[in-house]
C-alpha positions as CSV (number, residue, x, y, z in Angstrom):
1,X,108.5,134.1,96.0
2,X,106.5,130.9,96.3
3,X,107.4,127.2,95.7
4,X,107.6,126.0,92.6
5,X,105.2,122.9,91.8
6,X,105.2,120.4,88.9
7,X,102.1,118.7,88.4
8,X,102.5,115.0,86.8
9,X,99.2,113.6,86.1
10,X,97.6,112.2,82.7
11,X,94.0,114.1,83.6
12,X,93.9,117.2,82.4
13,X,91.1,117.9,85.0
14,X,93.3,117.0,87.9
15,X,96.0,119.3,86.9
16,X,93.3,122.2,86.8
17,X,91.9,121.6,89.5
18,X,95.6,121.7,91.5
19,X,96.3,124.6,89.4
20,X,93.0,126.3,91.1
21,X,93.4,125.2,94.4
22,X,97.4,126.4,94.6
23,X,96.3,129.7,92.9
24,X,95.9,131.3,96.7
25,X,98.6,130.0,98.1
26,X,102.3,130.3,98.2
27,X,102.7,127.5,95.8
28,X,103.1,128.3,91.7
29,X,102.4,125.3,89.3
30,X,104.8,125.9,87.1
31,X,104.6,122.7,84.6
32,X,102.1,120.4,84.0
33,X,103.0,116.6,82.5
34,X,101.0,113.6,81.4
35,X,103.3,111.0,81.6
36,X,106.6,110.4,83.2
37,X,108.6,110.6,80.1
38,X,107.6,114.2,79.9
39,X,108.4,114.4,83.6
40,X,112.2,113.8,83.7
41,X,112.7,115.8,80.6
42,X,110.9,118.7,82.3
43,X,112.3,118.4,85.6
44,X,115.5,119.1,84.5
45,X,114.1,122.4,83.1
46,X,112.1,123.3,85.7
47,X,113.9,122.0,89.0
48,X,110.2,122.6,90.7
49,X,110.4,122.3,94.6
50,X,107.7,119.5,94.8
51,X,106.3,117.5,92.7
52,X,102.8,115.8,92.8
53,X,103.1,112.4,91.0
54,X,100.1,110.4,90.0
55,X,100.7,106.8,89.7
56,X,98.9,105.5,86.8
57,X,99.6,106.7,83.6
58,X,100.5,105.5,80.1
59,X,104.1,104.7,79.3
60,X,106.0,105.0,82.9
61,X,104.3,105.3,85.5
62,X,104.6,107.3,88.7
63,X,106.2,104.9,91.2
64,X,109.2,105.0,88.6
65,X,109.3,108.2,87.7
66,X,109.7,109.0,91.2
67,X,112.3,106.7,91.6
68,X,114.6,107.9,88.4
69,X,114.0,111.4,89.8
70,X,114.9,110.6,93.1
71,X,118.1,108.4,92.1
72,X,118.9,111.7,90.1
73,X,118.2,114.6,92.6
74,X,117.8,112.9,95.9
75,X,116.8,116.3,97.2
76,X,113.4,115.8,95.2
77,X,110.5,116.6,97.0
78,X,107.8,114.0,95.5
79,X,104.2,113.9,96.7
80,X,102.0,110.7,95.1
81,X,99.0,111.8,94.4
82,X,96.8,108.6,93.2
83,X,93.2,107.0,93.3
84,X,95.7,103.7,93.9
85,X,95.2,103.5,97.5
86,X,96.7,100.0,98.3
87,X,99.2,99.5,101.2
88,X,101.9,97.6,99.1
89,X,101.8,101.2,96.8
90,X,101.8,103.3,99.4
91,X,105.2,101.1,101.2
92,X,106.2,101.7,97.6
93,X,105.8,104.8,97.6
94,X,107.7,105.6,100.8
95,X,110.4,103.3,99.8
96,X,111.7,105.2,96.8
97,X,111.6,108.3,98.8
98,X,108.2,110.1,98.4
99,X,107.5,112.9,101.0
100,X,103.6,112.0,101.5
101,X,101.1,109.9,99.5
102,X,97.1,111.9,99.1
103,X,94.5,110.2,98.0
104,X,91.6,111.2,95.0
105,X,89.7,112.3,95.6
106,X,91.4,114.9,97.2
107,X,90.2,117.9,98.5
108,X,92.0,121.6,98.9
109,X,93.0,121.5,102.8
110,X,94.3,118.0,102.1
111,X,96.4,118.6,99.4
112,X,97.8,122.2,100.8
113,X,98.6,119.9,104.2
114,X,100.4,117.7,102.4
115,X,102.7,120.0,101.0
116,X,103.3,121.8,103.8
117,X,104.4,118.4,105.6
118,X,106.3,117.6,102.4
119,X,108.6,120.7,102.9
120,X,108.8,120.2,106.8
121,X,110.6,116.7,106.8
């Protein structure tokens, strides 16, 4: 059985187009979210064994989603995935406790590299 994969992003595009590029792998997207509210609630549900987190988004955003899923489950596996490519977020990022931080646009290897480090640290 593959991993499980929640994708939080508010573009419905971007959650497609992970949905396509994880469709030949070992990796199952198994929820979709547009906002961090809807993240935590589903997380619970869904225990997924990474998540890709955009950062900007309306209502929370990533960086804190991240961290109230991380100060919940500390075993979270949290990927960022963002077009917000600044140093300060991405030391952010790693502070809180994210895995890896891929930038958009992204393309398939990238993203499939990514989660593969993700579950070898």
């Amino acid at each position: 059985m593959g991993k499980k994969i929640m994708v939080v992003d508010d573009s419905r595009i971007v959650q497609l187009q992970l949905q396509r590029i994880l469709s030949d792998t070992d990796y199952e997207v198994v929820a979709c979210c547009q906002s961090g509210e809807e993240a935590l609630s589903l997380y619970e549900q869904v225990h997924p064994d990474l998540v890709t987190m955009d950062i900007l988004m309306p209502g929370m955003d990533g960086l804190e989603t991240a961290r109230t899923i991380l100060q919940k489950h500390p075993e979270a596996r949290i990927l960022m995935v963002s077009s917000l490519a600044y140093d300060d977020t991405i030391n952010e990022a790693k502070d809180i406790g994210a895995k890896g931080f891929v930038y958009k646009p992204f393309d398939p290897e990238q993203i499939v590299m990514s989660m593969q480090k993700a579950f070898s640290e």
